[in-house]
Each structure stands twice: as C-alpha cells, then as structure tokens.
C-alpha positions, 0 to 999 in steps of 0.5 A: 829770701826771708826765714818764714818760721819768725811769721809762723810763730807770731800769734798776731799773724798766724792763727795756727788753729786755722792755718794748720801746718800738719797738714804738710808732709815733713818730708818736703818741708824738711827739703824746704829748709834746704839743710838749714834752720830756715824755711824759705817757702810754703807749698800749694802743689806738690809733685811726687816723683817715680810713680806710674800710669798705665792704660786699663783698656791695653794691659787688659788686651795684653793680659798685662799684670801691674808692675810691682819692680823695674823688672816687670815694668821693662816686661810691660813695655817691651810686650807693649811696644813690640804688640800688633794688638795695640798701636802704641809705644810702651812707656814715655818719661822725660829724656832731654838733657836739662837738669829739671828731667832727671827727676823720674830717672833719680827715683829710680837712681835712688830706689837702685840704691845708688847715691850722687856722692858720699856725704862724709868723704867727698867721693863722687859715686855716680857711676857706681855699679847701682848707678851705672845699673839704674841707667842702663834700665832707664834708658833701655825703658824709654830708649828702645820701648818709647816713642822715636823721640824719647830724647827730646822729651820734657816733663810736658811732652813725655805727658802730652806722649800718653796723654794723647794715647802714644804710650801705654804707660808713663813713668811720672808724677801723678801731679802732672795729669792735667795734660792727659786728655779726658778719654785717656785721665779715664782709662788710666790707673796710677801705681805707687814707686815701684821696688828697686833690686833691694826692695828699696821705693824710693820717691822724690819731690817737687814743690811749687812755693810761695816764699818771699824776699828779704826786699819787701817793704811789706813783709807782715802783708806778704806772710798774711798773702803767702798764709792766705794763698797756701791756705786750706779753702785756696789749696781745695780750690786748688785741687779740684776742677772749679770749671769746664775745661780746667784741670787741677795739678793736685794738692800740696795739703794732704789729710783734710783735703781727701775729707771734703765733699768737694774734693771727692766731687771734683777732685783727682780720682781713687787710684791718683790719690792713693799713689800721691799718698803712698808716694809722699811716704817715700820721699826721704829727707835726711838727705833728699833724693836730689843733693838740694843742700848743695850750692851746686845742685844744679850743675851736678843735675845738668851733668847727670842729665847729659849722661842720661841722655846721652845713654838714651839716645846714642850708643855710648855705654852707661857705665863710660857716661857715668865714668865722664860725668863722674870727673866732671862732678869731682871738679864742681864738688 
C-alpha cells in the first residue's frame, strides 16, 4: 500500500480546511502507521473494544446496579443467568477460536495489566500471572453465565445473542449494534471500559479503512476518492440512519459529528456516544492493545484464541492453556 501522508500534504489535492484531520482520534491513527512513518489508510468507522450493553428492563427487575469493575460484572451475570425472574442468559461476547475474537478478551487482557510479550527483551509473558487471571475471568463470564454455545460465538452472533434478548448484558463494541433488533437497541444503556484490579481501562480499536495500492494507475484519482469517502458529509451520512430499516455502525469522526442536527436526528443515542468517546480515550497507541507492528500479529492472536477457547469450552486450566500457547509464541517470535 501507498504512504497516504505525501496526498495529505499536497495542497493541490488535499484542502485541509475542509478535510479536517483532527477529527481522528491519534490513537488509531497512530495504529494506522503500524510502528512506522507511513499511514497506509484513513478510517470511515471505528469500532472500540471493551465497553458494555446491558437491558434496562432486567437490571431494574433484579435491582442490578451498573458494573464499574470485572468483579461486578461477573455479580451481573451470575444474578442474571441463575435468576427465575428473567429468562435470559447473563452476558454474551465472542468466544470462537479465530484470532479476530480475541478482541473483547484482550481489553480485558490489557486492562489486568498483562502484556503479550516484553518489548525489550523478546520474552513471551502471555501466561503471566495478569494473563492467566484476565482468562480465567473471561472465561467463567461467558463459559458458565453465557448462552450453551459461548464457544462458538463470533462477533455477529455474540450480537445477534442479545440482540435478540438471549443475554442480559454484552461485553462488545458499541459499533456493532446495528444487529440488535430495534426493541432491544431501545432498552439497552452502553457503559465505557470497565476498570481492571489496578484501576487500569484499557480499550482497543478496530477500524474499517480506505487505503490504496502502490499498483494504481491512478493514484492522485484514488486520494481525491479515499479523501471524498472519508470525508466529514460521507462519514454523517455514514453514522446516521438515512432509511427505514437501515442501521448505522457508528462513526469513525468525532467532535464535529456529535454537533450536527442530523446526527442528533438520526444518529446512535446518548448513552452510545458517551461510551464510544470515552472509550476512544483509552485506546492506548505506543504500543497498541494488539502487537499490530508485529509481522506476526496475526499468528500470535490465532495462538491466543485457541487458548481462550480452549479455556471456555473445556476443563483445561487457563494457566496450562497459557503455558502451551506461550511455547507456541516463542517459536513464532
């Protein structure tokens, strides 16, 4: 992909009065340079990992308070799941073993205070005792208070769980939403990153982004289309709900966004935009959540998602899960 900073710069084809980069959060833009010089892409949605939906109408029946720590929120989903009040499971997030569903257990990974490896001296420390702790939590969450098939749940169908009004509470991105059904997008109240043991919130990103190839023929062409489709008016239009039947994931733009009419016409509601933002301010970059300068970052999530689904769905201790995926990361690292 093409180093997009030399089209940013050029004032012959990028007008920065209009296009208006501050409106990014540093943090993912940071993790767009992937521990480089280079930005290879501009966002049109992010996604923030480690906040948290519940039902209004079950936490009220229960007399459930907001979870502010994991220790809390294991009380939620415990007096939830195990209630003859409500028929619903306690919590659903992703659990299947493919590296894209780490994401809602790393936040809580990284908000434990534990680390994939250490960044000066090579070691792995994936089973350290923050790790091994951060597991064992995640996966009694949604192991013993999730639906019988927390294993096998993706990003969609962890949404589509509550969505539908099968769990009381997701552990999730606010951006991924537009599953819920509208009864249920109504009743729910989103939450911020909850505290770790240490006081540590700690959230990670995902952003869909426009880059482009170092094959175009056309590069100035493509920058004009990635500049217009990234734009302030197309992000707007973007965010908000322009049709009966269409749901918006979110926004990848903040500040100017939440000041127009449209998006306070159309767009996601209070509680959403208060977690998305508050969220964003605890996505850390130097390093990112996920080692995302690493070539192998991929291998080393894949790794840790076996682990983690490992733990969830059999009897196998986090801390031997840990240790095996541990050798396996020394051996890709």
């Amino acid at each position: 992909v093409q180093d997009l900073t030399r089209f940013l710069d050029d004032p012959s084809l990028t007008d920065s009065g209009w296009y208006h980069m501050e409106d990014y959060p540093q943090s993912v833009i940071e993790q767009l340079t992937y521990g480089q010089d280079e930005l290879v892409a501009l966002p049109s949605v992010i996604g923030v990992y480690g906040c948290l939906a519940y039902d209004r109408p079950t936490f009220q029946r229960l007399g459930l308070d907001e979870p502010t720590t994991f220790d809390e929120l294991l009380h939620a989903a415990k007096v939830i799941d195990e209630s003859d009040v409500v028929d619903r499971h306690g919590i659903s997030s992703r659990g299947s073993p493919d590296p894209l569903s780490t994401a809602n257990w790393a936040t809580m990974f990284k908000s434990y205070g534990a680390d994939w490896f250490d960044r000066r001296s090579g070691e792995v420390t994936l089973n350290s005792t923050a790790g091994v702790e951060s597991l064992d939590t995640y996966a009694e969450l949604i192991g013993s208070y999730g639906p019988p098939d927390a294993g096998t749940l993706n990003w969609k169908r962890s949404n589509e769980a509550y969505g539908s009004g099968n769990t009381g509470i997701i552990y999730h991105s606010p951006a991924t939403s537009g599953v819920f059904n509208h009864e249920q997008y109504n009743r729910t109240k989103w939450l911020p990153p909850l505290s770790g043991p240490d006081g540590d919130r700690i959230a990670s990103s995902w952003s869909w982004s426009l880059g482009m190839s170092q094959y175009t023929s056309a590069p100035e062409a493509a920058w004009l289309f990635i500049q217009w489709a990234t734009s302030r008016p197309m992000n707007l239009l973007l965010s908000t709900r322009q049709w009966e039947g269409h749901e918006s994931a979110g926004f990848a733009r903040s500040n100017w966004i939440l000041e127009q009419q449209e998006y306070n016409r159309r767009g996601q509601d209070h509680s959403w935009n208060e977690a998305f933002i508050e969220a964003i301010n605890c996505v850390p970059s130097d390093p990112a959540p996920i080692p995302l300068e690493q070539p192998q970052n991929m291998d080393i999530m894949s790794v840790a998602a076996s682990a983690m689904n490992e733990v969830i769905t059999t009897d196998i201790d986090a801390q031997d899960a840990l240790n095996e995926a541990s050798q396996e990361l020394t051996r890709l690292l």
